[in-house]
C-alpha positions as CSV (number, residue, x, y, z in Angstrom):
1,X,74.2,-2.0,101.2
2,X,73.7,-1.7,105.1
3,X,74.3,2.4,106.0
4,X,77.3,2.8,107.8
5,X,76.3,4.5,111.4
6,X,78.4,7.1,112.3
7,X,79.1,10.2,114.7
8,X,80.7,13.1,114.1
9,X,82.8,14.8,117.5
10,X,83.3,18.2,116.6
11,X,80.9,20.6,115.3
12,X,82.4,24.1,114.6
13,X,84.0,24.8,111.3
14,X,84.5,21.4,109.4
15,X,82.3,18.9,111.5
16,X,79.3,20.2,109.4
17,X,81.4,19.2,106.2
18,X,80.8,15.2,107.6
19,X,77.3,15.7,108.3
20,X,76.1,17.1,105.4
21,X,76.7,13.8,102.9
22,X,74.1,12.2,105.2
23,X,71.8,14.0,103.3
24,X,72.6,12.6,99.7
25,X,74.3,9.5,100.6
26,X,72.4,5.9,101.4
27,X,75.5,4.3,102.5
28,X,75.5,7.0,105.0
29,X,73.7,7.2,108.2
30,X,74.9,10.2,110.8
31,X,73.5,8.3,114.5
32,X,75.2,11.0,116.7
33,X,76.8,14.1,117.3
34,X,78.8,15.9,119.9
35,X,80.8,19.2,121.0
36,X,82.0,20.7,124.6
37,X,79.3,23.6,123.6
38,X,75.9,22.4,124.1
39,X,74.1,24.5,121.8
40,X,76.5,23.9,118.4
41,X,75.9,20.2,119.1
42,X,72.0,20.6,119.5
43,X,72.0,23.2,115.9
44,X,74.2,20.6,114.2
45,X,71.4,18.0,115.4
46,X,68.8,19.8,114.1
47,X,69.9,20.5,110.9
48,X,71.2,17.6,109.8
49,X,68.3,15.2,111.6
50,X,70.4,13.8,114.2
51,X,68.8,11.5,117.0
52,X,71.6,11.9,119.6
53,X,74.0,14.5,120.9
54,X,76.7,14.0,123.0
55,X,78.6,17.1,124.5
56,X,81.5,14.3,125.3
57,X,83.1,12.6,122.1
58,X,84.6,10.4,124.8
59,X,80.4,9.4,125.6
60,X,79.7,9.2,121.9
61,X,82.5,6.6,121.4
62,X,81.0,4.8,124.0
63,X,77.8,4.4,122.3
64,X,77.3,0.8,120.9
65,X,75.5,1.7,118.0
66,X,78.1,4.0,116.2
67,X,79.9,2.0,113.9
68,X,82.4,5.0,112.3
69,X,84.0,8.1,114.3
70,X,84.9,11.3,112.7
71,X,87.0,13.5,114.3
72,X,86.3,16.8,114.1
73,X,88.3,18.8,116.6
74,X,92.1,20.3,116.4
75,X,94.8,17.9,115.9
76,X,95.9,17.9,119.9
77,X,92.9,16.3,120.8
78,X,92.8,13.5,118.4
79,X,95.0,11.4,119.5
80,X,93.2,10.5,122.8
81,X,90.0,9.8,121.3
82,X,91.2,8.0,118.1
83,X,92.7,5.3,120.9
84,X,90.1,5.1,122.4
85,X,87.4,4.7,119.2
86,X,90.2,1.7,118.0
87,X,89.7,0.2,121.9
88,X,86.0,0.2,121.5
89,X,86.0,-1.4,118.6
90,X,85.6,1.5,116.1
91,X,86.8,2.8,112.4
92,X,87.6,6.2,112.8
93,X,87.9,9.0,110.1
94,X,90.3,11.7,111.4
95,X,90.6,15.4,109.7
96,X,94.1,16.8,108.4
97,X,96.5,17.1,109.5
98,X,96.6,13.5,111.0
99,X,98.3,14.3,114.2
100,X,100.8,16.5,115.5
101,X,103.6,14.2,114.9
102,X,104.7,10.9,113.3
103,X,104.8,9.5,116.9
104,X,101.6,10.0,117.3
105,X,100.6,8.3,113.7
106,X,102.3,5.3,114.9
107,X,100.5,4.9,117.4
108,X,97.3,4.9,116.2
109,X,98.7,2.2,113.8
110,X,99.5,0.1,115.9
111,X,96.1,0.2,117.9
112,X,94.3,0.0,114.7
113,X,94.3,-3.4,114.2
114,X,91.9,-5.0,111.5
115,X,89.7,-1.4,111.6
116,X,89.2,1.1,108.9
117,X,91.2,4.5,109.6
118,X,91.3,7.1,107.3
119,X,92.8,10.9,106.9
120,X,91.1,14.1,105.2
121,X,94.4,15.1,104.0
122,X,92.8,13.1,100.8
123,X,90.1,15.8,99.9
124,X,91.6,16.6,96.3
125,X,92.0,13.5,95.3
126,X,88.4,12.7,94.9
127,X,88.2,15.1,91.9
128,X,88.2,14.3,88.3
129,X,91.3,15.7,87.0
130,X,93.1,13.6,89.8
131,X,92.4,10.3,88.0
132,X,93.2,11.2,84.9
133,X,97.0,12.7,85.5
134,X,97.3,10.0,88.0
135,X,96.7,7.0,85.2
136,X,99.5,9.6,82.4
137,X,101.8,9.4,84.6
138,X,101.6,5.9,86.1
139,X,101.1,5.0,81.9
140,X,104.9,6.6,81.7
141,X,103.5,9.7,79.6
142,X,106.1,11.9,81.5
143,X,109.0,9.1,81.7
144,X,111.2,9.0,84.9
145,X,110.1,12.1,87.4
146,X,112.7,14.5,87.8
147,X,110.8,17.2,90.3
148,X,107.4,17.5,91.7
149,X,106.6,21.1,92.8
150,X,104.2,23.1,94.2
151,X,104.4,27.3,94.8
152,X,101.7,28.5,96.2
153,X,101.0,32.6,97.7
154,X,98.2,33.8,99.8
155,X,98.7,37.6,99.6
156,X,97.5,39.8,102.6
157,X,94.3,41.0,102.8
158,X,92.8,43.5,104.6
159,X,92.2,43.1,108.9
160,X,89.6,40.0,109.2
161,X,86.3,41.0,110.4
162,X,85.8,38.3,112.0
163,X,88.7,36.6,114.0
164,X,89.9,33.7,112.9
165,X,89.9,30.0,114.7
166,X,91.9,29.9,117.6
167,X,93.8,26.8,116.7
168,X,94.9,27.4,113.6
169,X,98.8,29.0,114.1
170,X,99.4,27.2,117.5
171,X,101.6,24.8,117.5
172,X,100.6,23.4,121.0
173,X,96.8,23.4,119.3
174,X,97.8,22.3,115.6
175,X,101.5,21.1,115.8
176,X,102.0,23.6,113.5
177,X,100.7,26.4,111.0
178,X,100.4,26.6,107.4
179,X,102.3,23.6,106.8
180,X,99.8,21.2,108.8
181,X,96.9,23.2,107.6
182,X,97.5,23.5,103.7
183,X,101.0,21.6,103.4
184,X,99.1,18.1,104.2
185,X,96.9,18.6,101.3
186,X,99.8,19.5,98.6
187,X,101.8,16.3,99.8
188,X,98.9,14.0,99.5
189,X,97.6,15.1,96.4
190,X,101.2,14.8,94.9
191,X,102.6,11.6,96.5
192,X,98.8,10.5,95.4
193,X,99.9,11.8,92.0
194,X,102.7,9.8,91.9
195,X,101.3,6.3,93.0
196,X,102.6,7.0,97.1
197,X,106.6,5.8,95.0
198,X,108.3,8.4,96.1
199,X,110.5,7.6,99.0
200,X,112.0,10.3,100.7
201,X,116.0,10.7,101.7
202,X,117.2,14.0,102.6
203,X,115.1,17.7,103.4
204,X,116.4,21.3,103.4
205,X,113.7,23.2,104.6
206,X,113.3,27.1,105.9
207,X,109.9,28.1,107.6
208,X,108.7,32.1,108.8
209,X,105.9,33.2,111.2
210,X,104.3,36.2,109.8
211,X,105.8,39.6,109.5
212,X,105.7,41.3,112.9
213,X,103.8,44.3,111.4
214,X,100.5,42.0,110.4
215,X,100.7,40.2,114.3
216,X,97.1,42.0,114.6
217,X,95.5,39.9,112.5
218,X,96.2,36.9,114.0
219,X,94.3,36.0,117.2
220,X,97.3,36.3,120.4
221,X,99.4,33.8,120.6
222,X,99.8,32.3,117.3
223,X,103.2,30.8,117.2
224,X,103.5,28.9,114.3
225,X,104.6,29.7,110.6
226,X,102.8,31.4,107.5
227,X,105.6,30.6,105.0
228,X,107.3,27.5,104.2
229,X,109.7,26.6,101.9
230,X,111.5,23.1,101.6
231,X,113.4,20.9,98.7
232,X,113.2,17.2,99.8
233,X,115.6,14.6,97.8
234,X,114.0,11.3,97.0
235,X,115.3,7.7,96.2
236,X,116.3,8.0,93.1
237,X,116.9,11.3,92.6
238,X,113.3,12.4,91.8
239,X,112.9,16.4,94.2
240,X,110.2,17.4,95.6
241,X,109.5,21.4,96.4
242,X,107.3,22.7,98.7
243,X,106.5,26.7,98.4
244,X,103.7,27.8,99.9
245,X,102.6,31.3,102.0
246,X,99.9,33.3,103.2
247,X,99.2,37.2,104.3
248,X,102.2,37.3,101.9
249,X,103.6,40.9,100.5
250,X,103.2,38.8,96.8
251,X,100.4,38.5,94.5
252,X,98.5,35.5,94.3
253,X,100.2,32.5,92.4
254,X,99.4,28.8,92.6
255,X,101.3,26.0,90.6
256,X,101.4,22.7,91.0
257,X,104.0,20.7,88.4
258,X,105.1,17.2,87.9
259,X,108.3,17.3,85.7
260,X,109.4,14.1,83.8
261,X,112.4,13.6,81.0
262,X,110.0,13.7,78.5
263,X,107.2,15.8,79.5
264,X,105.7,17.8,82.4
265,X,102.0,18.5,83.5
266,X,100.8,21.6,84.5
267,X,98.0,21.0,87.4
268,X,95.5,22.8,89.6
269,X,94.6,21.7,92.7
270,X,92.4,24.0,93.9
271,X,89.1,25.9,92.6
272,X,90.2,29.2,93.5
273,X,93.5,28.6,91.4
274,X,91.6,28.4,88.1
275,X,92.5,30.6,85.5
276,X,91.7,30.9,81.8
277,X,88.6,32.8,80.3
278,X,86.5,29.7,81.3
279,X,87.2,31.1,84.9
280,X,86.8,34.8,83.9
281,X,83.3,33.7,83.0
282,X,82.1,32.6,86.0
283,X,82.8,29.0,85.7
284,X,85.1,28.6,89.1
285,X,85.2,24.9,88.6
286,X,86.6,24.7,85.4
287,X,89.9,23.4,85.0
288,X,92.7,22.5,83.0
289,X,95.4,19.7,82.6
290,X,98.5,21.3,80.5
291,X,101.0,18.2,79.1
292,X,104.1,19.7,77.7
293,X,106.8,18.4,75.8
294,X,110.3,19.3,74.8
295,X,110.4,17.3,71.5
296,X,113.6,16.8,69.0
297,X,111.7,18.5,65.8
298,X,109.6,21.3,67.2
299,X,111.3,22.0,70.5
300,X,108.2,23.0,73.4
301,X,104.9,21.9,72.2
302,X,101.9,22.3,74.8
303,X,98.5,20.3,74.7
304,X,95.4,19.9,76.7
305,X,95.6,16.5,77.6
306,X,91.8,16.9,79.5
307,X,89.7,20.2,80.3
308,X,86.3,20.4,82.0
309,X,83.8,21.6,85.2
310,X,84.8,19.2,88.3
311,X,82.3,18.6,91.3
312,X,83.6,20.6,93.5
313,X,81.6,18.9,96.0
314,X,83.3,16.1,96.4
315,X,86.4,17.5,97.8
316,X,84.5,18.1,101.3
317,X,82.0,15.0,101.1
318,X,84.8,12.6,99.7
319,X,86.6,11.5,102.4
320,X,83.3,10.1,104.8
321,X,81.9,8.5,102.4
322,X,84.9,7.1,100.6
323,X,85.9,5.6,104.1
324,X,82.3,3.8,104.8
325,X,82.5,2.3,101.1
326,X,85.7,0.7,102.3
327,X,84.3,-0.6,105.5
328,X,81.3,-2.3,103.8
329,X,84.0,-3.0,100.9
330,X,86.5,-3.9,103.2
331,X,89.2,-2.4,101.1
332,X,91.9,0.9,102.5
333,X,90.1,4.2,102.2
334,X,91.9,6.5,100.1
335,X,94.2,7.7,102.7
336,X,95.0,4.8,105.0
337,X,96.8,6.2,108.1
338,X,100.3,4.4,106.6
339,X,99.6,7.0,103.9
340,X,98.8,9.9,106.2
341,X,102.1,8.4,108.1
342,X,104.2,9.8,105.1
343,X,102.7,13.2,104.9
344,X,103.4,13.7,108.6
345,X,106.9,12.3,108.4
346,X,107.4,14.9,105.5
347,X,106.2,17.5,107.4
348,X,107.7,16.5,110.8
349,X,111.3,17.0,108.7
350,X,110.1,20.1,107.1
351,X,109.8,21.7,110.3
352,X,113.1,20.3,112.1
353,X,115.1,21.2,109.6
354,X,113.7,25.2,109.3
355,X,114.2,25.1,113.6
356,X,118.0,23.9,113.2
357,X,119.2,25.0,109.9
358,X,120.3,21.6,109.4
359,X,119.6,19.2,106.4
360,X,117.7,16.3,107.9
361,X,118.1,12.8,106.4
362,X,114.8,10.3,106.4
């Protein structure tokens, strides 16, 4: 199989992330970097033997051997350059969240065309528990879904040492806080879950910035909300509930749940959710899939339905190289930007509704 040649525009916190595949995969050839500071583009270059560097993305889109874009950079900026990758001709691979609004979604749908386009929003699921909960419940192991749920707390910690990035909690940087940053990866993992069936009707939703007294450790500025809450009602009846907050006055909790009429599974999404003596031990990539019942003899009965150490790995390195198999494959990437469309318009509602204290039908 021909490498895929591809350029990464953004190299400060999760451009490296793309690069480093490169590395270990052949299907993977990184032609060209670039970032608006000089020097991160020419250290990125060097460690990941890169032949060009670009401080414009707009010049590294323009370059005729660069088959794949990633971008790299907060979401306000993405829009520009992902029209202009589709104008030149190129598949593009953009990190979560996918925009700052559905507008902006569809229109990088509709200038698309025949290319490849892709969303990071996928990340977790390219591990292994993901498959297998994915085929129980498409094989009806849980029958019809009743509620699909996910509570999730960040406690505080102490004040950062270091500050943290500047576009996280601004909504005129990132469209939003922890809802774009963390919220895009609980809706993709569970619409993934869920074979992408669930069609969404009606959203209640209430979202908080964080508690005036902790403002220091934010850098000035930040706008945008720590703490989300939201039920969504789906066709058919099937609810989906989103819970999830950090630099919270709660101890840490993560849980994430697909409830049928015969059975439920208890999931866990993340590495540093893990629980269980296997964790205890120092094994922070085991993990656990709980199925439980409520049966008509013995009432709740619990079982492992699968238990084991994932590769963590492919969380970060998933999503380029998932993307250049489906170019050379010429198949949708795991998260096509119709996909990514979803999670936005979720997350779009989310947020109108906590602004007007209004329930806001899909």
């Amino acid at each position: 199989m021909e490498p895929v040649r591809y350029g990464v525009i953004g190299c400060g916190v999760i451009g490296p992330t793309h690069m480093k595949p490169s590395l270990h995969f052949d299907h993977l050839d990184l032609a060209a970097v670039a970032d608006l500071i000089p020097e991160r583009g020419q250290k990125a270059a060097a460690d990941y033997n890169v032949p060009k560097v670009y401080v414009e993305g707009a010049d590294l889109i323009d370059d005729p051997d660069i088959e794949l874009v990633v971008l790299a950079m907060p979401a306000c900026h993405r829009r520009e350059l992902a029209l202009k990758a589709f104008a030149n001709g190129k598949h593009v691979l953009v990190e979560k969240p996918v925009a700052m609004n559905t507008t902006e979604v569809d229109e990088m749908i509709a200038a698309r065309g025949d290319l490849k386009a892709a969303c990071c929003s996928s990340r977790y699921r390219f591990i292994t528990h993901f498959q297998v909960a994915a085929d129980f419940i498409a094989g009806g192991g849980l029958g019809a879904l009743r509620g699909v749920y996910i509570r999730s707390y960040f406690p505080a910690a102490p004040p950062p040492d270091a500050p943290k990035p500047e576009w996280r909690l601004k909504r005129h940087l990132n469209g939003g806080g922890f809802l774009m940053n963390w919220g895009c990866y609980d809706l993709d993992y569970l619409l993934g879950l869920t074979g992408w069936r669930l069609k969404p009707e009606k959203c209640l939703a209430q979202h908080w910035q964080i508690a005036p007294h902790l403002l220091s450790h934010l850098p000035e500025g930040s706008d945008a909300e720590t703490y989300y809450t939201a039920l969504i009602r789906c066709e058919g009846g099937t609810v989906l509930s989103l819970d999830r907050g950090e630099y919270m006055p709660i101890e840490l909790e993560s849980a994430w749940y697909i409830i049928g009429e015969k059975g439920s599974l208890r999931l866990t999404m993340t590495a540093a959710a893990a629980a269980g003596p296997q964790a205890q031990q120092g094994l922070s990539n085991w993990k656990q899939i709980l199925f439980d019942e409520a049966t008509e003899g013995r009432g709740f009965v619990s079982t492992v339905l699968w238990e084991g150490e994932e590769d963590l790995e492919r969380v970060m390195d998933g999503p380029v190289t998932d993307i250049a198999l489906a170019i050379r494959e010429d198949r949708e990437p795991k998260t096509s930007l119709e996909k990514a469309r979803l999670v936005q318009q979720i997350t779009d509602a989310v947020y109108q509704s906590g602004w007007t204290g209004d329930c806001v039908t899909f």
